[in-house]
ZAZA-558619 format. One record per residue (C-alpha): residue in one letter; y, x, z. Coordinates in steps of 0.2 Angstrom, whole numbers, plus 2048, in hexadecimal, padded with zeros to 3 digits. Example, Ala and Ser with C-alpha at 12.3 -4.5 7.8 and 13.67 -1.06 7.14 Angstrom:
2
A7EA83E827 S7FB844824 
This chain:
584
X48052DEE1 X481525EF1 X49052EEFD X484535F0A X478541EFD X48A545EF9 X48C54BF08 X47C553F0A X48055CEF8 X48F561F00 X489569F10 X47C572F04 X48957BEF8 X496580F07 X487586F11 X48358FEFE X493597EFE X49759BF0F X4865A5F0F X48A5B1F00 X49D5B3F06 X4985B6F17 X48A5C2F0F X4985CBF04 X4A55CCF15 X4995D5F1C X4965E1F0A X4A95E3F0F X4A75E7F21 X4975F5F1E X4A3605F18 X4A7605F2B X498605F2F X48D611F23 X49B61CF24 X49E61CF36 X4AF628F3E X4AD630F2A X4B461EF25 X4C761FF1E X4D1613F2D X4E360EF29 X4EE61BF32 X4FF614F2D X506608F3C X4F460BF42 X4EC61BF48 X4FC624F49 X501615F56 X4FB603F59 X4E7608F5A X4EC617F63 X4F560FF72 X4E4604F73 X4DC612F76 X4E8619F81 X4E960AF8D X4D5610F91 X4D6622F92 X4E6622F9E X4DC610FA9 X4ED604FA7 X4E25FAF9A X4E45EAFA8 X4F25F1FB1 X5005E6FB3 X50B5F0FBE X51E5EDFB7 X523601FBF X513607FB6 X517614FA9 X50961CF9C X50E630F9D X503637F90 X512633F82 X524635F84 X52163DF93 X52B64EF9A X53A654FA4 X541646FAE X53963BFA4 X528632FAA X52162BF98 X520619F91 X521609F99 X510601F9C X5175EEF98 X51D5F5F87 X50B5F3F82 X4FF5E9F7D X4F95DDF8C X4EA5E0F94 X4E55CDF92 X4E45D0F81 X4D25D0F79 X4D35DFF6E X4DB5EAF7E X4C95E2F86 X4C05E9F79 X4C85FBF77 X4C45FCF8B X4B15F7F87 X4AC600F78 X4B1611F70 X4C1610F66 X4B8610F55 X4A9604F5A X4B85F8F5F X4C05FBF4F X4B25F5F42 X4AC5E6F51 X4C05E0F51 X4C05E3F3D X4AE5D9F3B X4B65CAF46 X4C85C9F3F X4C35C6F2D X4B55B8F31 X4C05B1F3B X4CC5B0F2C X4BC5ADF1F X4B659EF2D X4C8598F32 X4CF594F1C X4BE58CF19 X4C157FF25 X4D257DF25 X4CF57AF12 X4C0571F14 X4C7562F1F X4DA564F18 X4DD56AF06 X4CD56BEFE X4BF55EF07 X4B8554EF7 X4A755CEF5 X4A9563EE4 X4B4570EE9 X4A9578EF4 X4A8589EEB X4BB58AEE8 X4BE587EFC X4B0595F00 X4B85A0EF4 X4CA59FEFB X4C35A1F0B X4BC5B2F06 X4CC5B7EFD X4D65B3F0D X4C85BEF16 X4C95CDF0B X4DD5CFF0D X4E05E0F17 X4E75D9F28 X4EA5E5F34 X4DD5E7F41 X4E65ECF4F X4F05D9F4E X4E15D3F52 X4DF5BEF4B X4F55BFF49 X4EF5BBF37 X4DD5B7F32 X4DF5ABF41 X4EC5A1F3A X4E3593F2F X4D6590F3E X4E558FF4A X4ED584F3D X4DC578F39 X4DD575F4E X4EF570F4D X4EC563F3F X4E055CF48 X4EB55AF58 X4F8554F4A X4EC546F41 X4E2541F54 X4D3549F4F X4D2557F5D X4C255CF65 X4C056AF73 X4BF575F68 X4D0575F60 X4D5579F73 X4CC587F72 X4D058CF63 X4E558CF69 X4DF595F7A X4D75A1F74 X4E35A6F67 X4F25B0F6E X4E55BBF79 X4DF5BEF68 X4EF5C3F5E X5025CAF60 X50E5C1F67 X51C5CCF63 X5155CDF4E X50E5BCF4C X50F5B2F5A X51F5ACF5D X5225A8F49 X51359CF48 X51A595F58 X52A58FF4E X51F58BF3F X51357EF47 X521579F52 X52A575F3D X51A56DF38 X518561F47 X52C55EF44 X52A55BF32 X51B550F36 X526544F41 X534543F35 X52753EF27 X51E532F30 X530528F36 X535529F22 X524523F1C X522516F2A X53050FF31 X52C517F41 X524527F4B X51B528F5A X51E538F61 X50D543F62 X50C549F73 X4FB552F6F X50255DF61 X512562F6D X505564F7A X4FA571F70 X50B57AF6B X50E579F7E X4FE582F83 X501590F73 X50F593F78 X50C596F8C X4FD59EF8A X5095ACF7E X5145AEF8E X5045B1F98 X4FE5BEF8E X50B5C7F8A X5145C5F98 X51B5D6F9F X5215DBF8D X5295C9F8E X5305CEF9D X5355DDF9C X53F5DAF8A X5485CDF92 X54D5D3FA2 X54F5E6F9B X5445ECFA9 X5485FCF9F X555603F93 X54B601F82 X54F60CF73 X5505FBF69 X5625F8F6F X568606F64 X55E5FEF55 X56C600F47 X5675F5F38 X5795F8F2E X57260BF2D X561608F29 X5635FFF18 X5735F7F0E X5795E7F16 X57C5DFF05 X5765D1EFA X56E5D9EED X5635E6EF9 X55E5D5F03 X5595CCEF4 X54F5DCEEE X5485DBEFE X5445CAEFF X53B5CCEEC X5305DBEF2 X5295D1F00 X5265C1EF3 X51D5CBEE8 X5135D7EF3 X5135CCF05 X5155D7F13 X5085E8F18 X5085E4F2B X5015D3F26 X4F55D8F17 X4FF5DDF06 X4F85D6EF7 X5025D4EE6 X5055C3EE6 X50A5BEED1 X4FB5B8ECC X4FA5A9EDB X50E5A7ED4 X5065A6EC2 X4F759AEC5 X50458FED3 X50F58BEC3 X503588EB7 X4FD57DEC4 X50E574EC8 X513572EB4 X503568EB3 X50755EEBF X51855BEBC X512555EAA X50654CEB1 X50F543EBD X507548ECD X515547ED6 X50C54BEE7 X50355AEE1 X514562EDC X51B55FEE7 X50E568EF5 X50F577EE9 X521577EE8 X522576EFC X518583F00 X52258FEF1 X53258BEF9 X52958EF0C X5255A1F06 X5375A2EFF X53F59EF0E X5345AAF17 X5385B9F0B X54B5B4F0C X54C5B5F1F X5425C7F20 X5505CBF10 X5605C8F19 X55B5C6F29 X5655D6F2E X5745D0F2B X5755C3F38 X56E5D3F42 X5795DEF3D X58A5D0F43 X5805D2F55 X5885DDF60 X57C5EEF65 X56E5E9F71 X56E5D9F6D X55F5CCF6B X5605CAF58 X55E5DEF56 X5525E1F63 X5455D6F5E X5425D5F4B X5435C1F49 X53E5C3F37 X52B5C3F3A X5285B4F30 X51F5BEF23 X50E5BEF2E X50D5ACF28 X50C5B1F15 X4FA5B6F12 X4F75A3F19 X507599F0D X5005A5EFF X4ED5A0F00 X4EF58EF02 X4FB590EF3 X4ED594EE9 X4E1587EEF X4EE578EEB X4F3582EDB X4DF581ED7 X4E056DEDA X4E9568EC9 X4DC571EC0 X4CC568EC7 X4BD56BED0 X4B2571EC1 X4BD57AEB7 X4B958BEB1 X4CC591EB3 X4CA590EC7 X4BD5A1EC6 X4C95A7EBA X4D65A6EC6 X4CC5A9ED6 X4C35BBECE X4D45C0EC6 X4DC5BCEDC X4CB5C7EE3 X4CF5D5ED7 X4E05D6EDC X4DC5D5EF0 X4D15E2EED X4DB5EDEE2 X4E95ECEF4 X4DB5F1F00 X4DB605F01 X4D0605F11 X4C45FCF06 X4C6607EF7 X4C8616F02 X4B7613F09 X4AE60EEF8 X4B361DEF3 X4AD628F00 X49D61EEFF X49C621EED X49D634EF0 X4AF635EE7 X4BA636EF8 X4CC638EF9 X4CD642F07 X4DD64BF07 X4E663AF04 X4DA630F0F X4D363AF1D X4C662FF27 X4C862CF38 X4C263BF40 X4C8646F37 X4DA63EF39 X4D763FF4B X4CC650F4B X4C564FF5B X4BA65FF5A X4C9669F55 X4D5662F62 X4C9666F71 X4C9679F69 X4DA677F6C X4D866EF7E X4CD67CF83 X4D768CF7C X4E5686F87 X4DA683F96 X4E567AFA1 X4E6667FA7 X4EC65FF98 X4F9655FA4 X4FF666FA9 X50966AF97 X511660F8A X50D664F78 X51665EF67 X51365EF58 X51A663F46 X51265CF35 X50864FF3D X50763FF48 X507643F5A X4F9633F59 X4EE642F57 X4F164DF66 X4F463BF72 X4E2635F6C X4DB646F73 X4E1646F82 X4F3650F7F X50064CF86 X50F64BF7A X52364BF7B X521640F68 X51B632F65 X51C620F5A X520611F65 X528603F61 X532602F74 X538610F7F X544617F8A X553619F7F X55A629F8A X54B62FF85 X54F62DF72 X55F637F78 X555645F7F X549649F74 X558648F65 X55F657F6D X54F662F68 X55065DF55 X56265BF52 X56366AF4A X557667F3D X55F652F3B X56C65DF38 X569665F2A X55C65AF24 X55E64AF18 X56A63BF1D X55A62EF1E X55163BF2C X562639F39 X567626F33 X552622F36 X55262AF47 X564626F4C X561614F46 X550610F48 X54661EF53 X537617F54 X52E627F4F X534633F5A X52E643F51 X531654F50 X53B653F3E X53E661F31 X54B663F26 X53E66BF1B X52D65FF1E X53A64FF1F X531640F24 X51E645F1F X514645F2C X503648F24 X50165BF21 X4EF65DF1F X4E766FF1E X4E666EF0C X4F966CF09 X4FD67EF0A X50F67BF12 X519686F1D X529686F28 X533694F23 X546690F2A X541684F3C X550681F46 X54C679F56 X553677F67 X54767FF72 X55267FF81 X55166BF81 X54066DF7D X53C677F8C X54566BF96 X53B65FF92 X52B66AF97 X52666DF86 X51B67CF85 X51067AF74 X514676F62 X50466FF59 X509674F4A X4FD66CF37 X50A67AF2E X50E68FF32 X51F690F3B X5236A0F33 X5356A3F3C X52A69EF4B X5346ACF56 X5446A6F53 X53F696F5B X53A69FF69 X52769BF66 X5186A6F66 X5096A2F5C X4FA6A0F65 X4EE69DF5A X4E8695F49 X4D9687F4B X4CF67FF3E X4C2675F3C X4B7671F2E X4B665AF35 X4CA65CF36 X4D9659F2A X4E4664F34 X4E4675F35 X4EF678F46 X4FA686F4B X4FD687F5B X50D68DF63 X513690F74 X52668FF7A X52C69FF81 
């Protein structure tokens, strides 16, 4: 058949494919939609902190303020102290802050979930379609990866740190092989005001900054000679500088320590064992299940079909083929092995220092990426047309599906069989009805008080308006950290080792702890727990002007704690059921 109805053929089965995967994304997107604020949202690193502070930089106007001396005083806030520093925030020259300022939290949500994943079912397909899979008889196995890659549970709030990685990619092999267009420019400008420099970023900097080094050293071997490829260098130029753009005040800020950040007291030697075996356990746990931030999926079966794949090819002498499997294996060792024992280099660091400050171990964020195009070149030994590559590729959908509980979650819900004690949807995690009963029983200008809570995330009472002495974020003021200790030292205390080594090492989650809650903070109405022996420090309390305790449990030696219950609220659209205390 001559090479051009080929080509025709071609165009005619990926247009095929793409149209039914693009059909089934959106099959994968409509849950949001149908089900609206009653869909299940990931709360875990997500409404109880990162999706929250989007919504924050809107309802307190510092969205697009870029003010060093600004501070944010709905969280953290109280006493001497003025709240959290605006540059330890996301930038507002970041797109998903754009869109969190223009639409309603949830509508922002499903839009940036909707875009993230075709950008990652749009992105594989032509990175596999001009680099690893381009003869046209594998149009359906380079669709299909594409759409696995698409399915895998990235977080939203991350923005493209992820799904944006093989289009990033298929741009800087064009700049590599001298087939850039504009749009490869585009691609690489638009990128980090897209994504996280602080998750992704900076590791697929030094990724493409390996490739393009590997690349040189390759061509001099192979050649005899190398020319040196200012356009790569020059993309990797502008990726880079358009990071520090973006993110420049939280740049700035961590490097000139505009502030003293609780992350200078980060204690890794406390906060797991510095040994051998605990770092190899560590490093086999992210091998096998990748990493949660990045999308978590059991990883065996592309393990399993990969050597099946390589033993053929070693047998059948295709040197190369092995080879490129082998490669990317040894690529997603490495990057497990670093995340394993990265905390030892960290921990020979003095306190304070770069290396524990900044968690340099991020490489993970390029798994979901090694582990996909693993599959693809696995699937190459077994040719185009063979019945095993939709045995492999249903058995991978199951399994990325079987790792997705916001998908299963919202099926579920859809399908009349909800799980709502286990996966409350997103209004009733943040329970807005309920919390403007609250709001209105206290009748004051919520800037007037501080509240915290007890049993829950303070996410919660910050998304309505509260404003909280708790909170989850990732860099504060670390006197802070000292003062609010002060109120639950009693309770760290008396309570399990891991609750004081977790807040004296770590901190991230500055919380009200309880010896007898530990370190749940999901006490829905339905739970039927109780306080019987709190031991706070209300004097520190009150000098941090805290004046209510939103409390999902009964505080029933309330008066020993010098605080007088107001009043119970409920609500039939909430989780929670509240008690509301005041400090005498």
């Amino acid at each position: 058949m001559p090479s051009d109805s080929l080509k025709k053929l071609s165009r005619n089965a990926d247009r095929t494919y793409l149209l039914i995967a693009t059909g089934l994304l959106g099959l994968y997107i409509l849950p949001f939609i149908l089900l609206g604020e009653d869909a299940y949202v990931t709360i875990h690193d997500n409404l109880d902190s990162d999706f929250l502070y989007l919504h924050l930089l809107k309802i307190t106007r510092t969205a697009f303020d870029f003010d060093l001396n600004t501070v944010i005083p709905n969280v953290m806030s109280g006493g001497p102290f003025k709240g959290i520093p605006r540059a330890a925030l996301r930038s507002g020259l970041n797109l998903e802050v754009l869109s969190f300022w223009l639409m309603p939290p949830y509508v922002a949500q499903v839009v940036n979930f909707s875009v993230i994943h075709s950008v990652g079912l749009m992105g594989m397909y032509v990175l596999l379609k001009r680099y690893v899979l381009p003869e046209p008889d594998w149009a359906f196995v380079r669709v299909s990866i594409a759409f696995l890659f698409a399915l895998i549970p990235f977080y939203t709030v991350h923005g493209v740190s992820v799904s944006g990685q093989p289009l990033l990619l298929f741009a800087f092999l064009n700049l590599l092989t001298y087939q850039a267009r504009w749009t490869d420019w585009l691609i690489i400008s638009l990128f980090p005001f897209y994504s996280f420099f602080v998750w992704a970023g900076l590791f697929i900097c030094v990724a493409l900054g390996v490739i393009g080094i590997g690349h040189g050293v390759w061509a001099l071997e192979r050649k005899g000679f190398g020319r040196f490829n200012w356009t790569y260098f020059g993309g990797l130029v502008l990726l880079s500088s358009l990071y520090v753009v973006c993110e420049w005040q939280m740049i700035y800020s961590f490097l000139a320590r505009t502030y003293v950040s609780h992350r200078t007291e980060y204690d890794y030697a406390r906060l797991m064992p510095i040994t051998v075996a605990e770092s190899l356990r560590k490093s086999y746990h992210l091998f096998v299940q990748s990493q949660y931030h990045a999308g978590a999926f059991i990883t065996v079966w592309i393990v399993l079909v990969a050597t099946l794949s390589g033993l053929l090819a070693y047998f059948r002498r295709n040197t190369k083929h092995f080879w490129q499997l082998a490669a990317l294996l040894i690529s997603i060792g490495i990057i497990c092995l670093i995340n394993g024992f990265y905390r030892f280099p960290a921990v020979w660091m003095s306190k304070g220092s770069l290396l524990q400050s900044f968690q340099f171990d991020r490489f993970y964020f390029l798994l979901p990426l090694l582990w996909l195009l693993l599959l693809a070149v696995a699937l190459r030994e077994f040719g185009p047309r063979s019945y095993l590559n939709g045995l492999f590729l249903g058995v991978q959908l199951v399994v990325i599906l079987a790792a997705n509980k916001e998908f299963i979650a919202n099926v579920r819900k859809l399908t009349g069989s909800p799980q709502n004690e286990k996966f409350p949807s997103y209004q009733a995690f943040y329970s807005p009805h309920l919390f403007g009963q609250i709001r209105d029983y206290i009748g004051q200008p919520q800037s007037a008080y501080r509240v915290i809570s007890i049993g829950m995330h303070p996410a919660v009472a910050i998304y309505n308006g509260f404003y909280t002495l708790d909170g989850y974020q990732n860099n504060y003021l670390l006197a802070y950290k000292h003062a609010f200790r002060q109120i639950i030292a009693p309770e760290l205390a008396k309570g399990r080792a891991e609750m004081r080594t977790y807040y004296d090492a770590y901190a991230c989650r500055v919380y009200l702890y309880t010896a007898e809650l530990g370190m749940n903070y999901m006490f829905g109405k339905t739970q039927n727990r109780s306080l019987n022996h709190l031991q706070i420090n209300t004097k520190a309390l009150a000098a941090l002007n805290g004046q209510y305790v939103i409390s999902a449990v009964p505080i029933r030696n309330a008066t020993e704690n010098q605080l007088h219950l107001e009043k119970v609220f409920d609500d039939p659209t909430s989780f929670w059921r509240i008690w509301l205390y005041k400090v005498a």
